[in-house]
N, C-alpha and C positions, 0 to 999 in steps of 0.2 A: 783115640786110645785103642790098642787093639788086647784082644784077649789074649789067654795064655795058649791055648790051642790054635788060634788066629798065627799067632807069632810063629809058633813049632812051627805050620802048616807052609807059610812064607819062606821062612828060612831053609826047609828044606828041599823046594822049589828051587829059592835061587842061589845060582851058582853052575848050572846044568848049562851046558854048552846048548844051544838054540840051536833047532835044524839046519844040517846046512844046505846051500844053495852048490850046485852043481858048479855054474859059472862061477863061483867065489874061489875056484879049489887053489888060485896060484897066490890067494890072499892068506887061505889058509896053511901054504905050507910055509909061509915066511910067522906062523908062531899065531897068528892073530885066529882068538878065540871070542864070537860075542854070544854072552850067557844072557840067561833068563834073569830076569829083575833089574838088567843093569840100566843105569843112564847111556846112552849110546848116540852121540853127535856125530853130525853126518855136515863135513865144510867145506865149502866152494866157492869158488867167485861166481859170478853171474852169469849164466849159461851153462851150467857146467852140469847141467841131469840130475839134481839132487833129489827133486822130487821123484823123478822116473826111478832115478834107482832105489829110491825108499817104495815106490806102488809095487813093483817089481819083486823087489825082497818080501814084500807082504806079501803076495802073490803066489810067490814058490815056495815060500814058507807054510803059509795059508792055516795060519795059526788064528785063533778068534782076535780083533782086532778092531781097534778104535782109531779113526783118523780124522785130526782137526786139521782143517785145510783153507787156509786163509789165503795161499796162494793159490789157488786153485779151485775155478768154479765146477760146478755138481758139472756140465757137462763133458768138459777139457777132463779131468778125474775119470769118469766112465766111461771115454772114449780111449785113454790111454792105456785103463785095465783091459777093457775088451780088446786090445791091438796086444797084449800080454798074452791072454790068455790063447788070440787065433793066432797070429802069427800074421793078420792082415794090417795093412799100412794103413795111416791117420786119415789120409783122405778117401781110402775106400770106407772105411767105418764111418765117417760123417756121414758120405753120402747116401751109405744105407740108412743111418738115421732119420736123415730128413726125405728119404726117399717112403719111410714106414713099411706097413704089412710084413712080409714072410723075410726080405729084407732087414727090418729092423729087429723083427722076433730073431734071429739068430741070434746076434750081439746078444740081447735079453737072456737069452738060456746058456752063451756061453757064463754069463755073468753069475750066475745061479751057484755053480760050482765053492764060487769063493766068500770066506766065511770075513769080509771088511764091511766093517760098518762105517759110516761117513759123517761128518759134522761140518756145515759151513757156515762161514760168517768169518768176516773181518773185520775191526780186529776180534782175536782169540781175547777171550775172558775168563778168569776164573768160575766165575757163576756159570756159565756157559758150561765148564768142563766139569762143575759139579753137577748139574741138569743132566747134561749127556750121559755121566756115568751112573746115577742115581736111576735112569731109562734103564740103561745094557742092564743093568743088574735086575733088576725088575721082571725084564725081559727074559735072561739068560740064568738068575739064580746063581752070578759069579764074576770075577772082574774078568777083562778082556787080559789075554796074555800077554799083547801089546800094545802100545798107545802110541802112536805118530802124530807128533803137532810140527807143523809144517807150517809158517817155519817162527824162529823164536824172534826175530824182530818186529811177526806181526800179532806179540802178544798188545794188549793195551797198554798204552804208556812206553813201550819197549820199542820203539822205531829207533831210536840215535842215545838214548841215554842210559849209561853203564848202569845208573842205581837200581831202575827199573829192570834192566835186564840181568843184573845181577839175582836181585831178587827172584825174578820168574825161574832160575837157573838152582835156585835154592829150594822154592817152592817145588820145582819142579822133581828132584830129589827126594822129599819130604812124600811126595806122589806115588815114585816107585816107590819107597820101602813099603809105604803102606798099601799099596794096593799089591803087591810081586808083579807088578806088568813089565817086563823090557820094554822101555821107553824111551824112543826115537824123538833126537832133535834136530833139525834140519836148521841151519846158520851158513852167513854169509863172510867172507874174507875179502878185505878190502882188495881193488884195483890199483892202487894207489903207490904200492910198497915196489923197490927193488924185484924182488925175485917177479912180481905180477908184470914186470916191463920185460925182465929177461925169459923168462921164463912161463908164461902166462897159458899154456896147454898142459901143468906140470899141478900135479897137488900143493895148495900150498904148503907154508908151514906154519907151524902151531902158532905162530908169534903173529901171523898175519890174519888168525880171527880176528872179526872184529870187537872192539873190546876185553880181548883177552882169555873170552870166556870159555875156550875150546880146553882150558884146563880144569873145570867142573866137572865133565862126567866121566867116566869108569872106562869109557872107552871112546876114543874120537878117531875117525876115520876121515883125513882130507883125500878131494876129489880134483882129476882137473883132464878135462874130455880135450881130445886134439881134434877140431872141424874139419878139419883134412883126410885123416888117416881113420878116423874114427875109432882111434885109440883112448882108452876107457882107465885112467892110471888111479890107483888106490892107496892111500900110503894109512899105515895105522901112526898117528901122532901122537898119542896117549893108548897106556892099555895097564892098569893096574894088576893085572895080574899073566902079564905076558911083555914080551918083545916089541920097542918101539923105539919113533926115531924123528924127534918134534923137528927136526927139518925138512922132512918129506920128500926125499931125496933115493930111500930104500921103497920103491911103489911097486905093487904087482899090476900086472897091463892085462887089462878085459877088452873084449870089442861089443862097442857099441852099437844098438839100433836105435837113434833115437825113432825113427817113423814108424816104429811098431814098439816101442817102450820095451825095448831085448835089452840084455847083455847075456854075452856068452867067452867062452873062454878065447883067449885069444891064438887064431892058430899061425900068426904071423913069425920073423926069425928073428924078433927083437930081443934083445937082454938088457931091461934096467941098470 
């Protein structure tokens, strides 16, 4: 239950366009707006950088932030922010790591700058994300701005079954309001469907979440990276209070790093 000051204090929080990311700019001139408090789904078939792009947007955002991360262990996570933050590639960062001393202390201090806090463990649990949050606040005297859980089929119970993951999708709603945190979900779109055989380097579309569920949040953004070209396509599939186009077919085009967890805009002569 939240108080009545509590509530004012939420509400007028959210709604507020989230900082933007430089690299997003050809996302943003096709209408696509994500605010503060919203549910924000992030969908891709497998391979496709969804986590890099979610480290990433935390990153340049660099907003206070909570990130459950079932897909990804504490080190793969730290080595991908730190390739963010320098601009050095994945195998030179390892090897400073395991290399240690004045080598590793870089990495360390670039990492200092950014205000993500981390949670691991597979599968994600509710207790889990009551604990973590019950700490930040503890800690910080306030909810985190945003919260990334990475990703939603590896909540408990939520691998393959709609009920489950429906639920976590509800619960997960019930989260933002109450805390005002924009709140990142990272989900998968099957391989299986038409367009993923024609068209398989291309965003999907809405229909092609799995389960359905990419119509739950406020704003769904499908993904779909080209290995070739390293072209970086975004389509907004849902957006309740903006411009959108659940076949994902209208994408803005970024370039991707994956070996250093970039994206930047794209300066290629392509036109969606």
């Amino acid at each position: 239950m939240l108080t009545a000051s509590r509530s004012l204090a939420l509400n007028a929080e959210a709604g507020r366009e989230l900082p933007r990311v430089d690299a997003f700019s050809a996302l943003y001139s096709r209408g696509v707006r994500p605010r503060h408090g919203e549910v924000i789904m992030i969908l891709g078939r497998s391979g496709t950088q969804k986590s890099g792009l979610a480290l990433f947007w935390m990153a340049e955002m660099n907003l206070p932030t909570l990130y459950f991360s079932a897909d990804m262990s504490a080190f793969t996570a730290s080595v991908r922010l730190a390739c963010t933050v320098t601009g050095d590639e994945t195998e030179v960062v390892e090897a400073a790591m395991a290399e240690g001393g004045a080598a590793r202390e870089k990495y360390l201090k670039a990492l200092e700058s950014l205000n993500i806090t981390f949670s691991f463990g597979s599968p994600i649990t509710w207790r889990q994300v009551e604990e973590e949050l019950e700490a930040y606040v503890e800690l910080h005297n306030a909810y985190p701005s945003c919260v990334v859980f990475d990703n939603l089929m590896d909540f408990e119970g939520g691998e393959t079954d709609y009920t489950e993951q429906m639920a976590t999708m509800q619960t997960i709603t019930e989260f933002a309001r109450e805390t005002g945190a924009s709140t990142f979900v990272l989900h998968h779109a099957t391989d299986k469907s038409q367009e993923a055989r024609t068209a398989p380097f291309d965003p999907p579309p809405r229909a092609d979440a799995k389960n359905g569920l990419a119509e739950k949040p406020e704003l769904t953004l499908g993904v779909g990276l080209d290995p070739n070209t390293l072209e970086y396509k975004i389509a907004c599939l849902k957006q309740r209070m903006g411009p959108c186009d659940p076949s994902g077919r209208n994408f803005a085009v970024l370039q991707a790093e994956p070996s250093k967890t970039r994206f930047h805009k794209y300066m290629g002569m392509r036109t969606p």
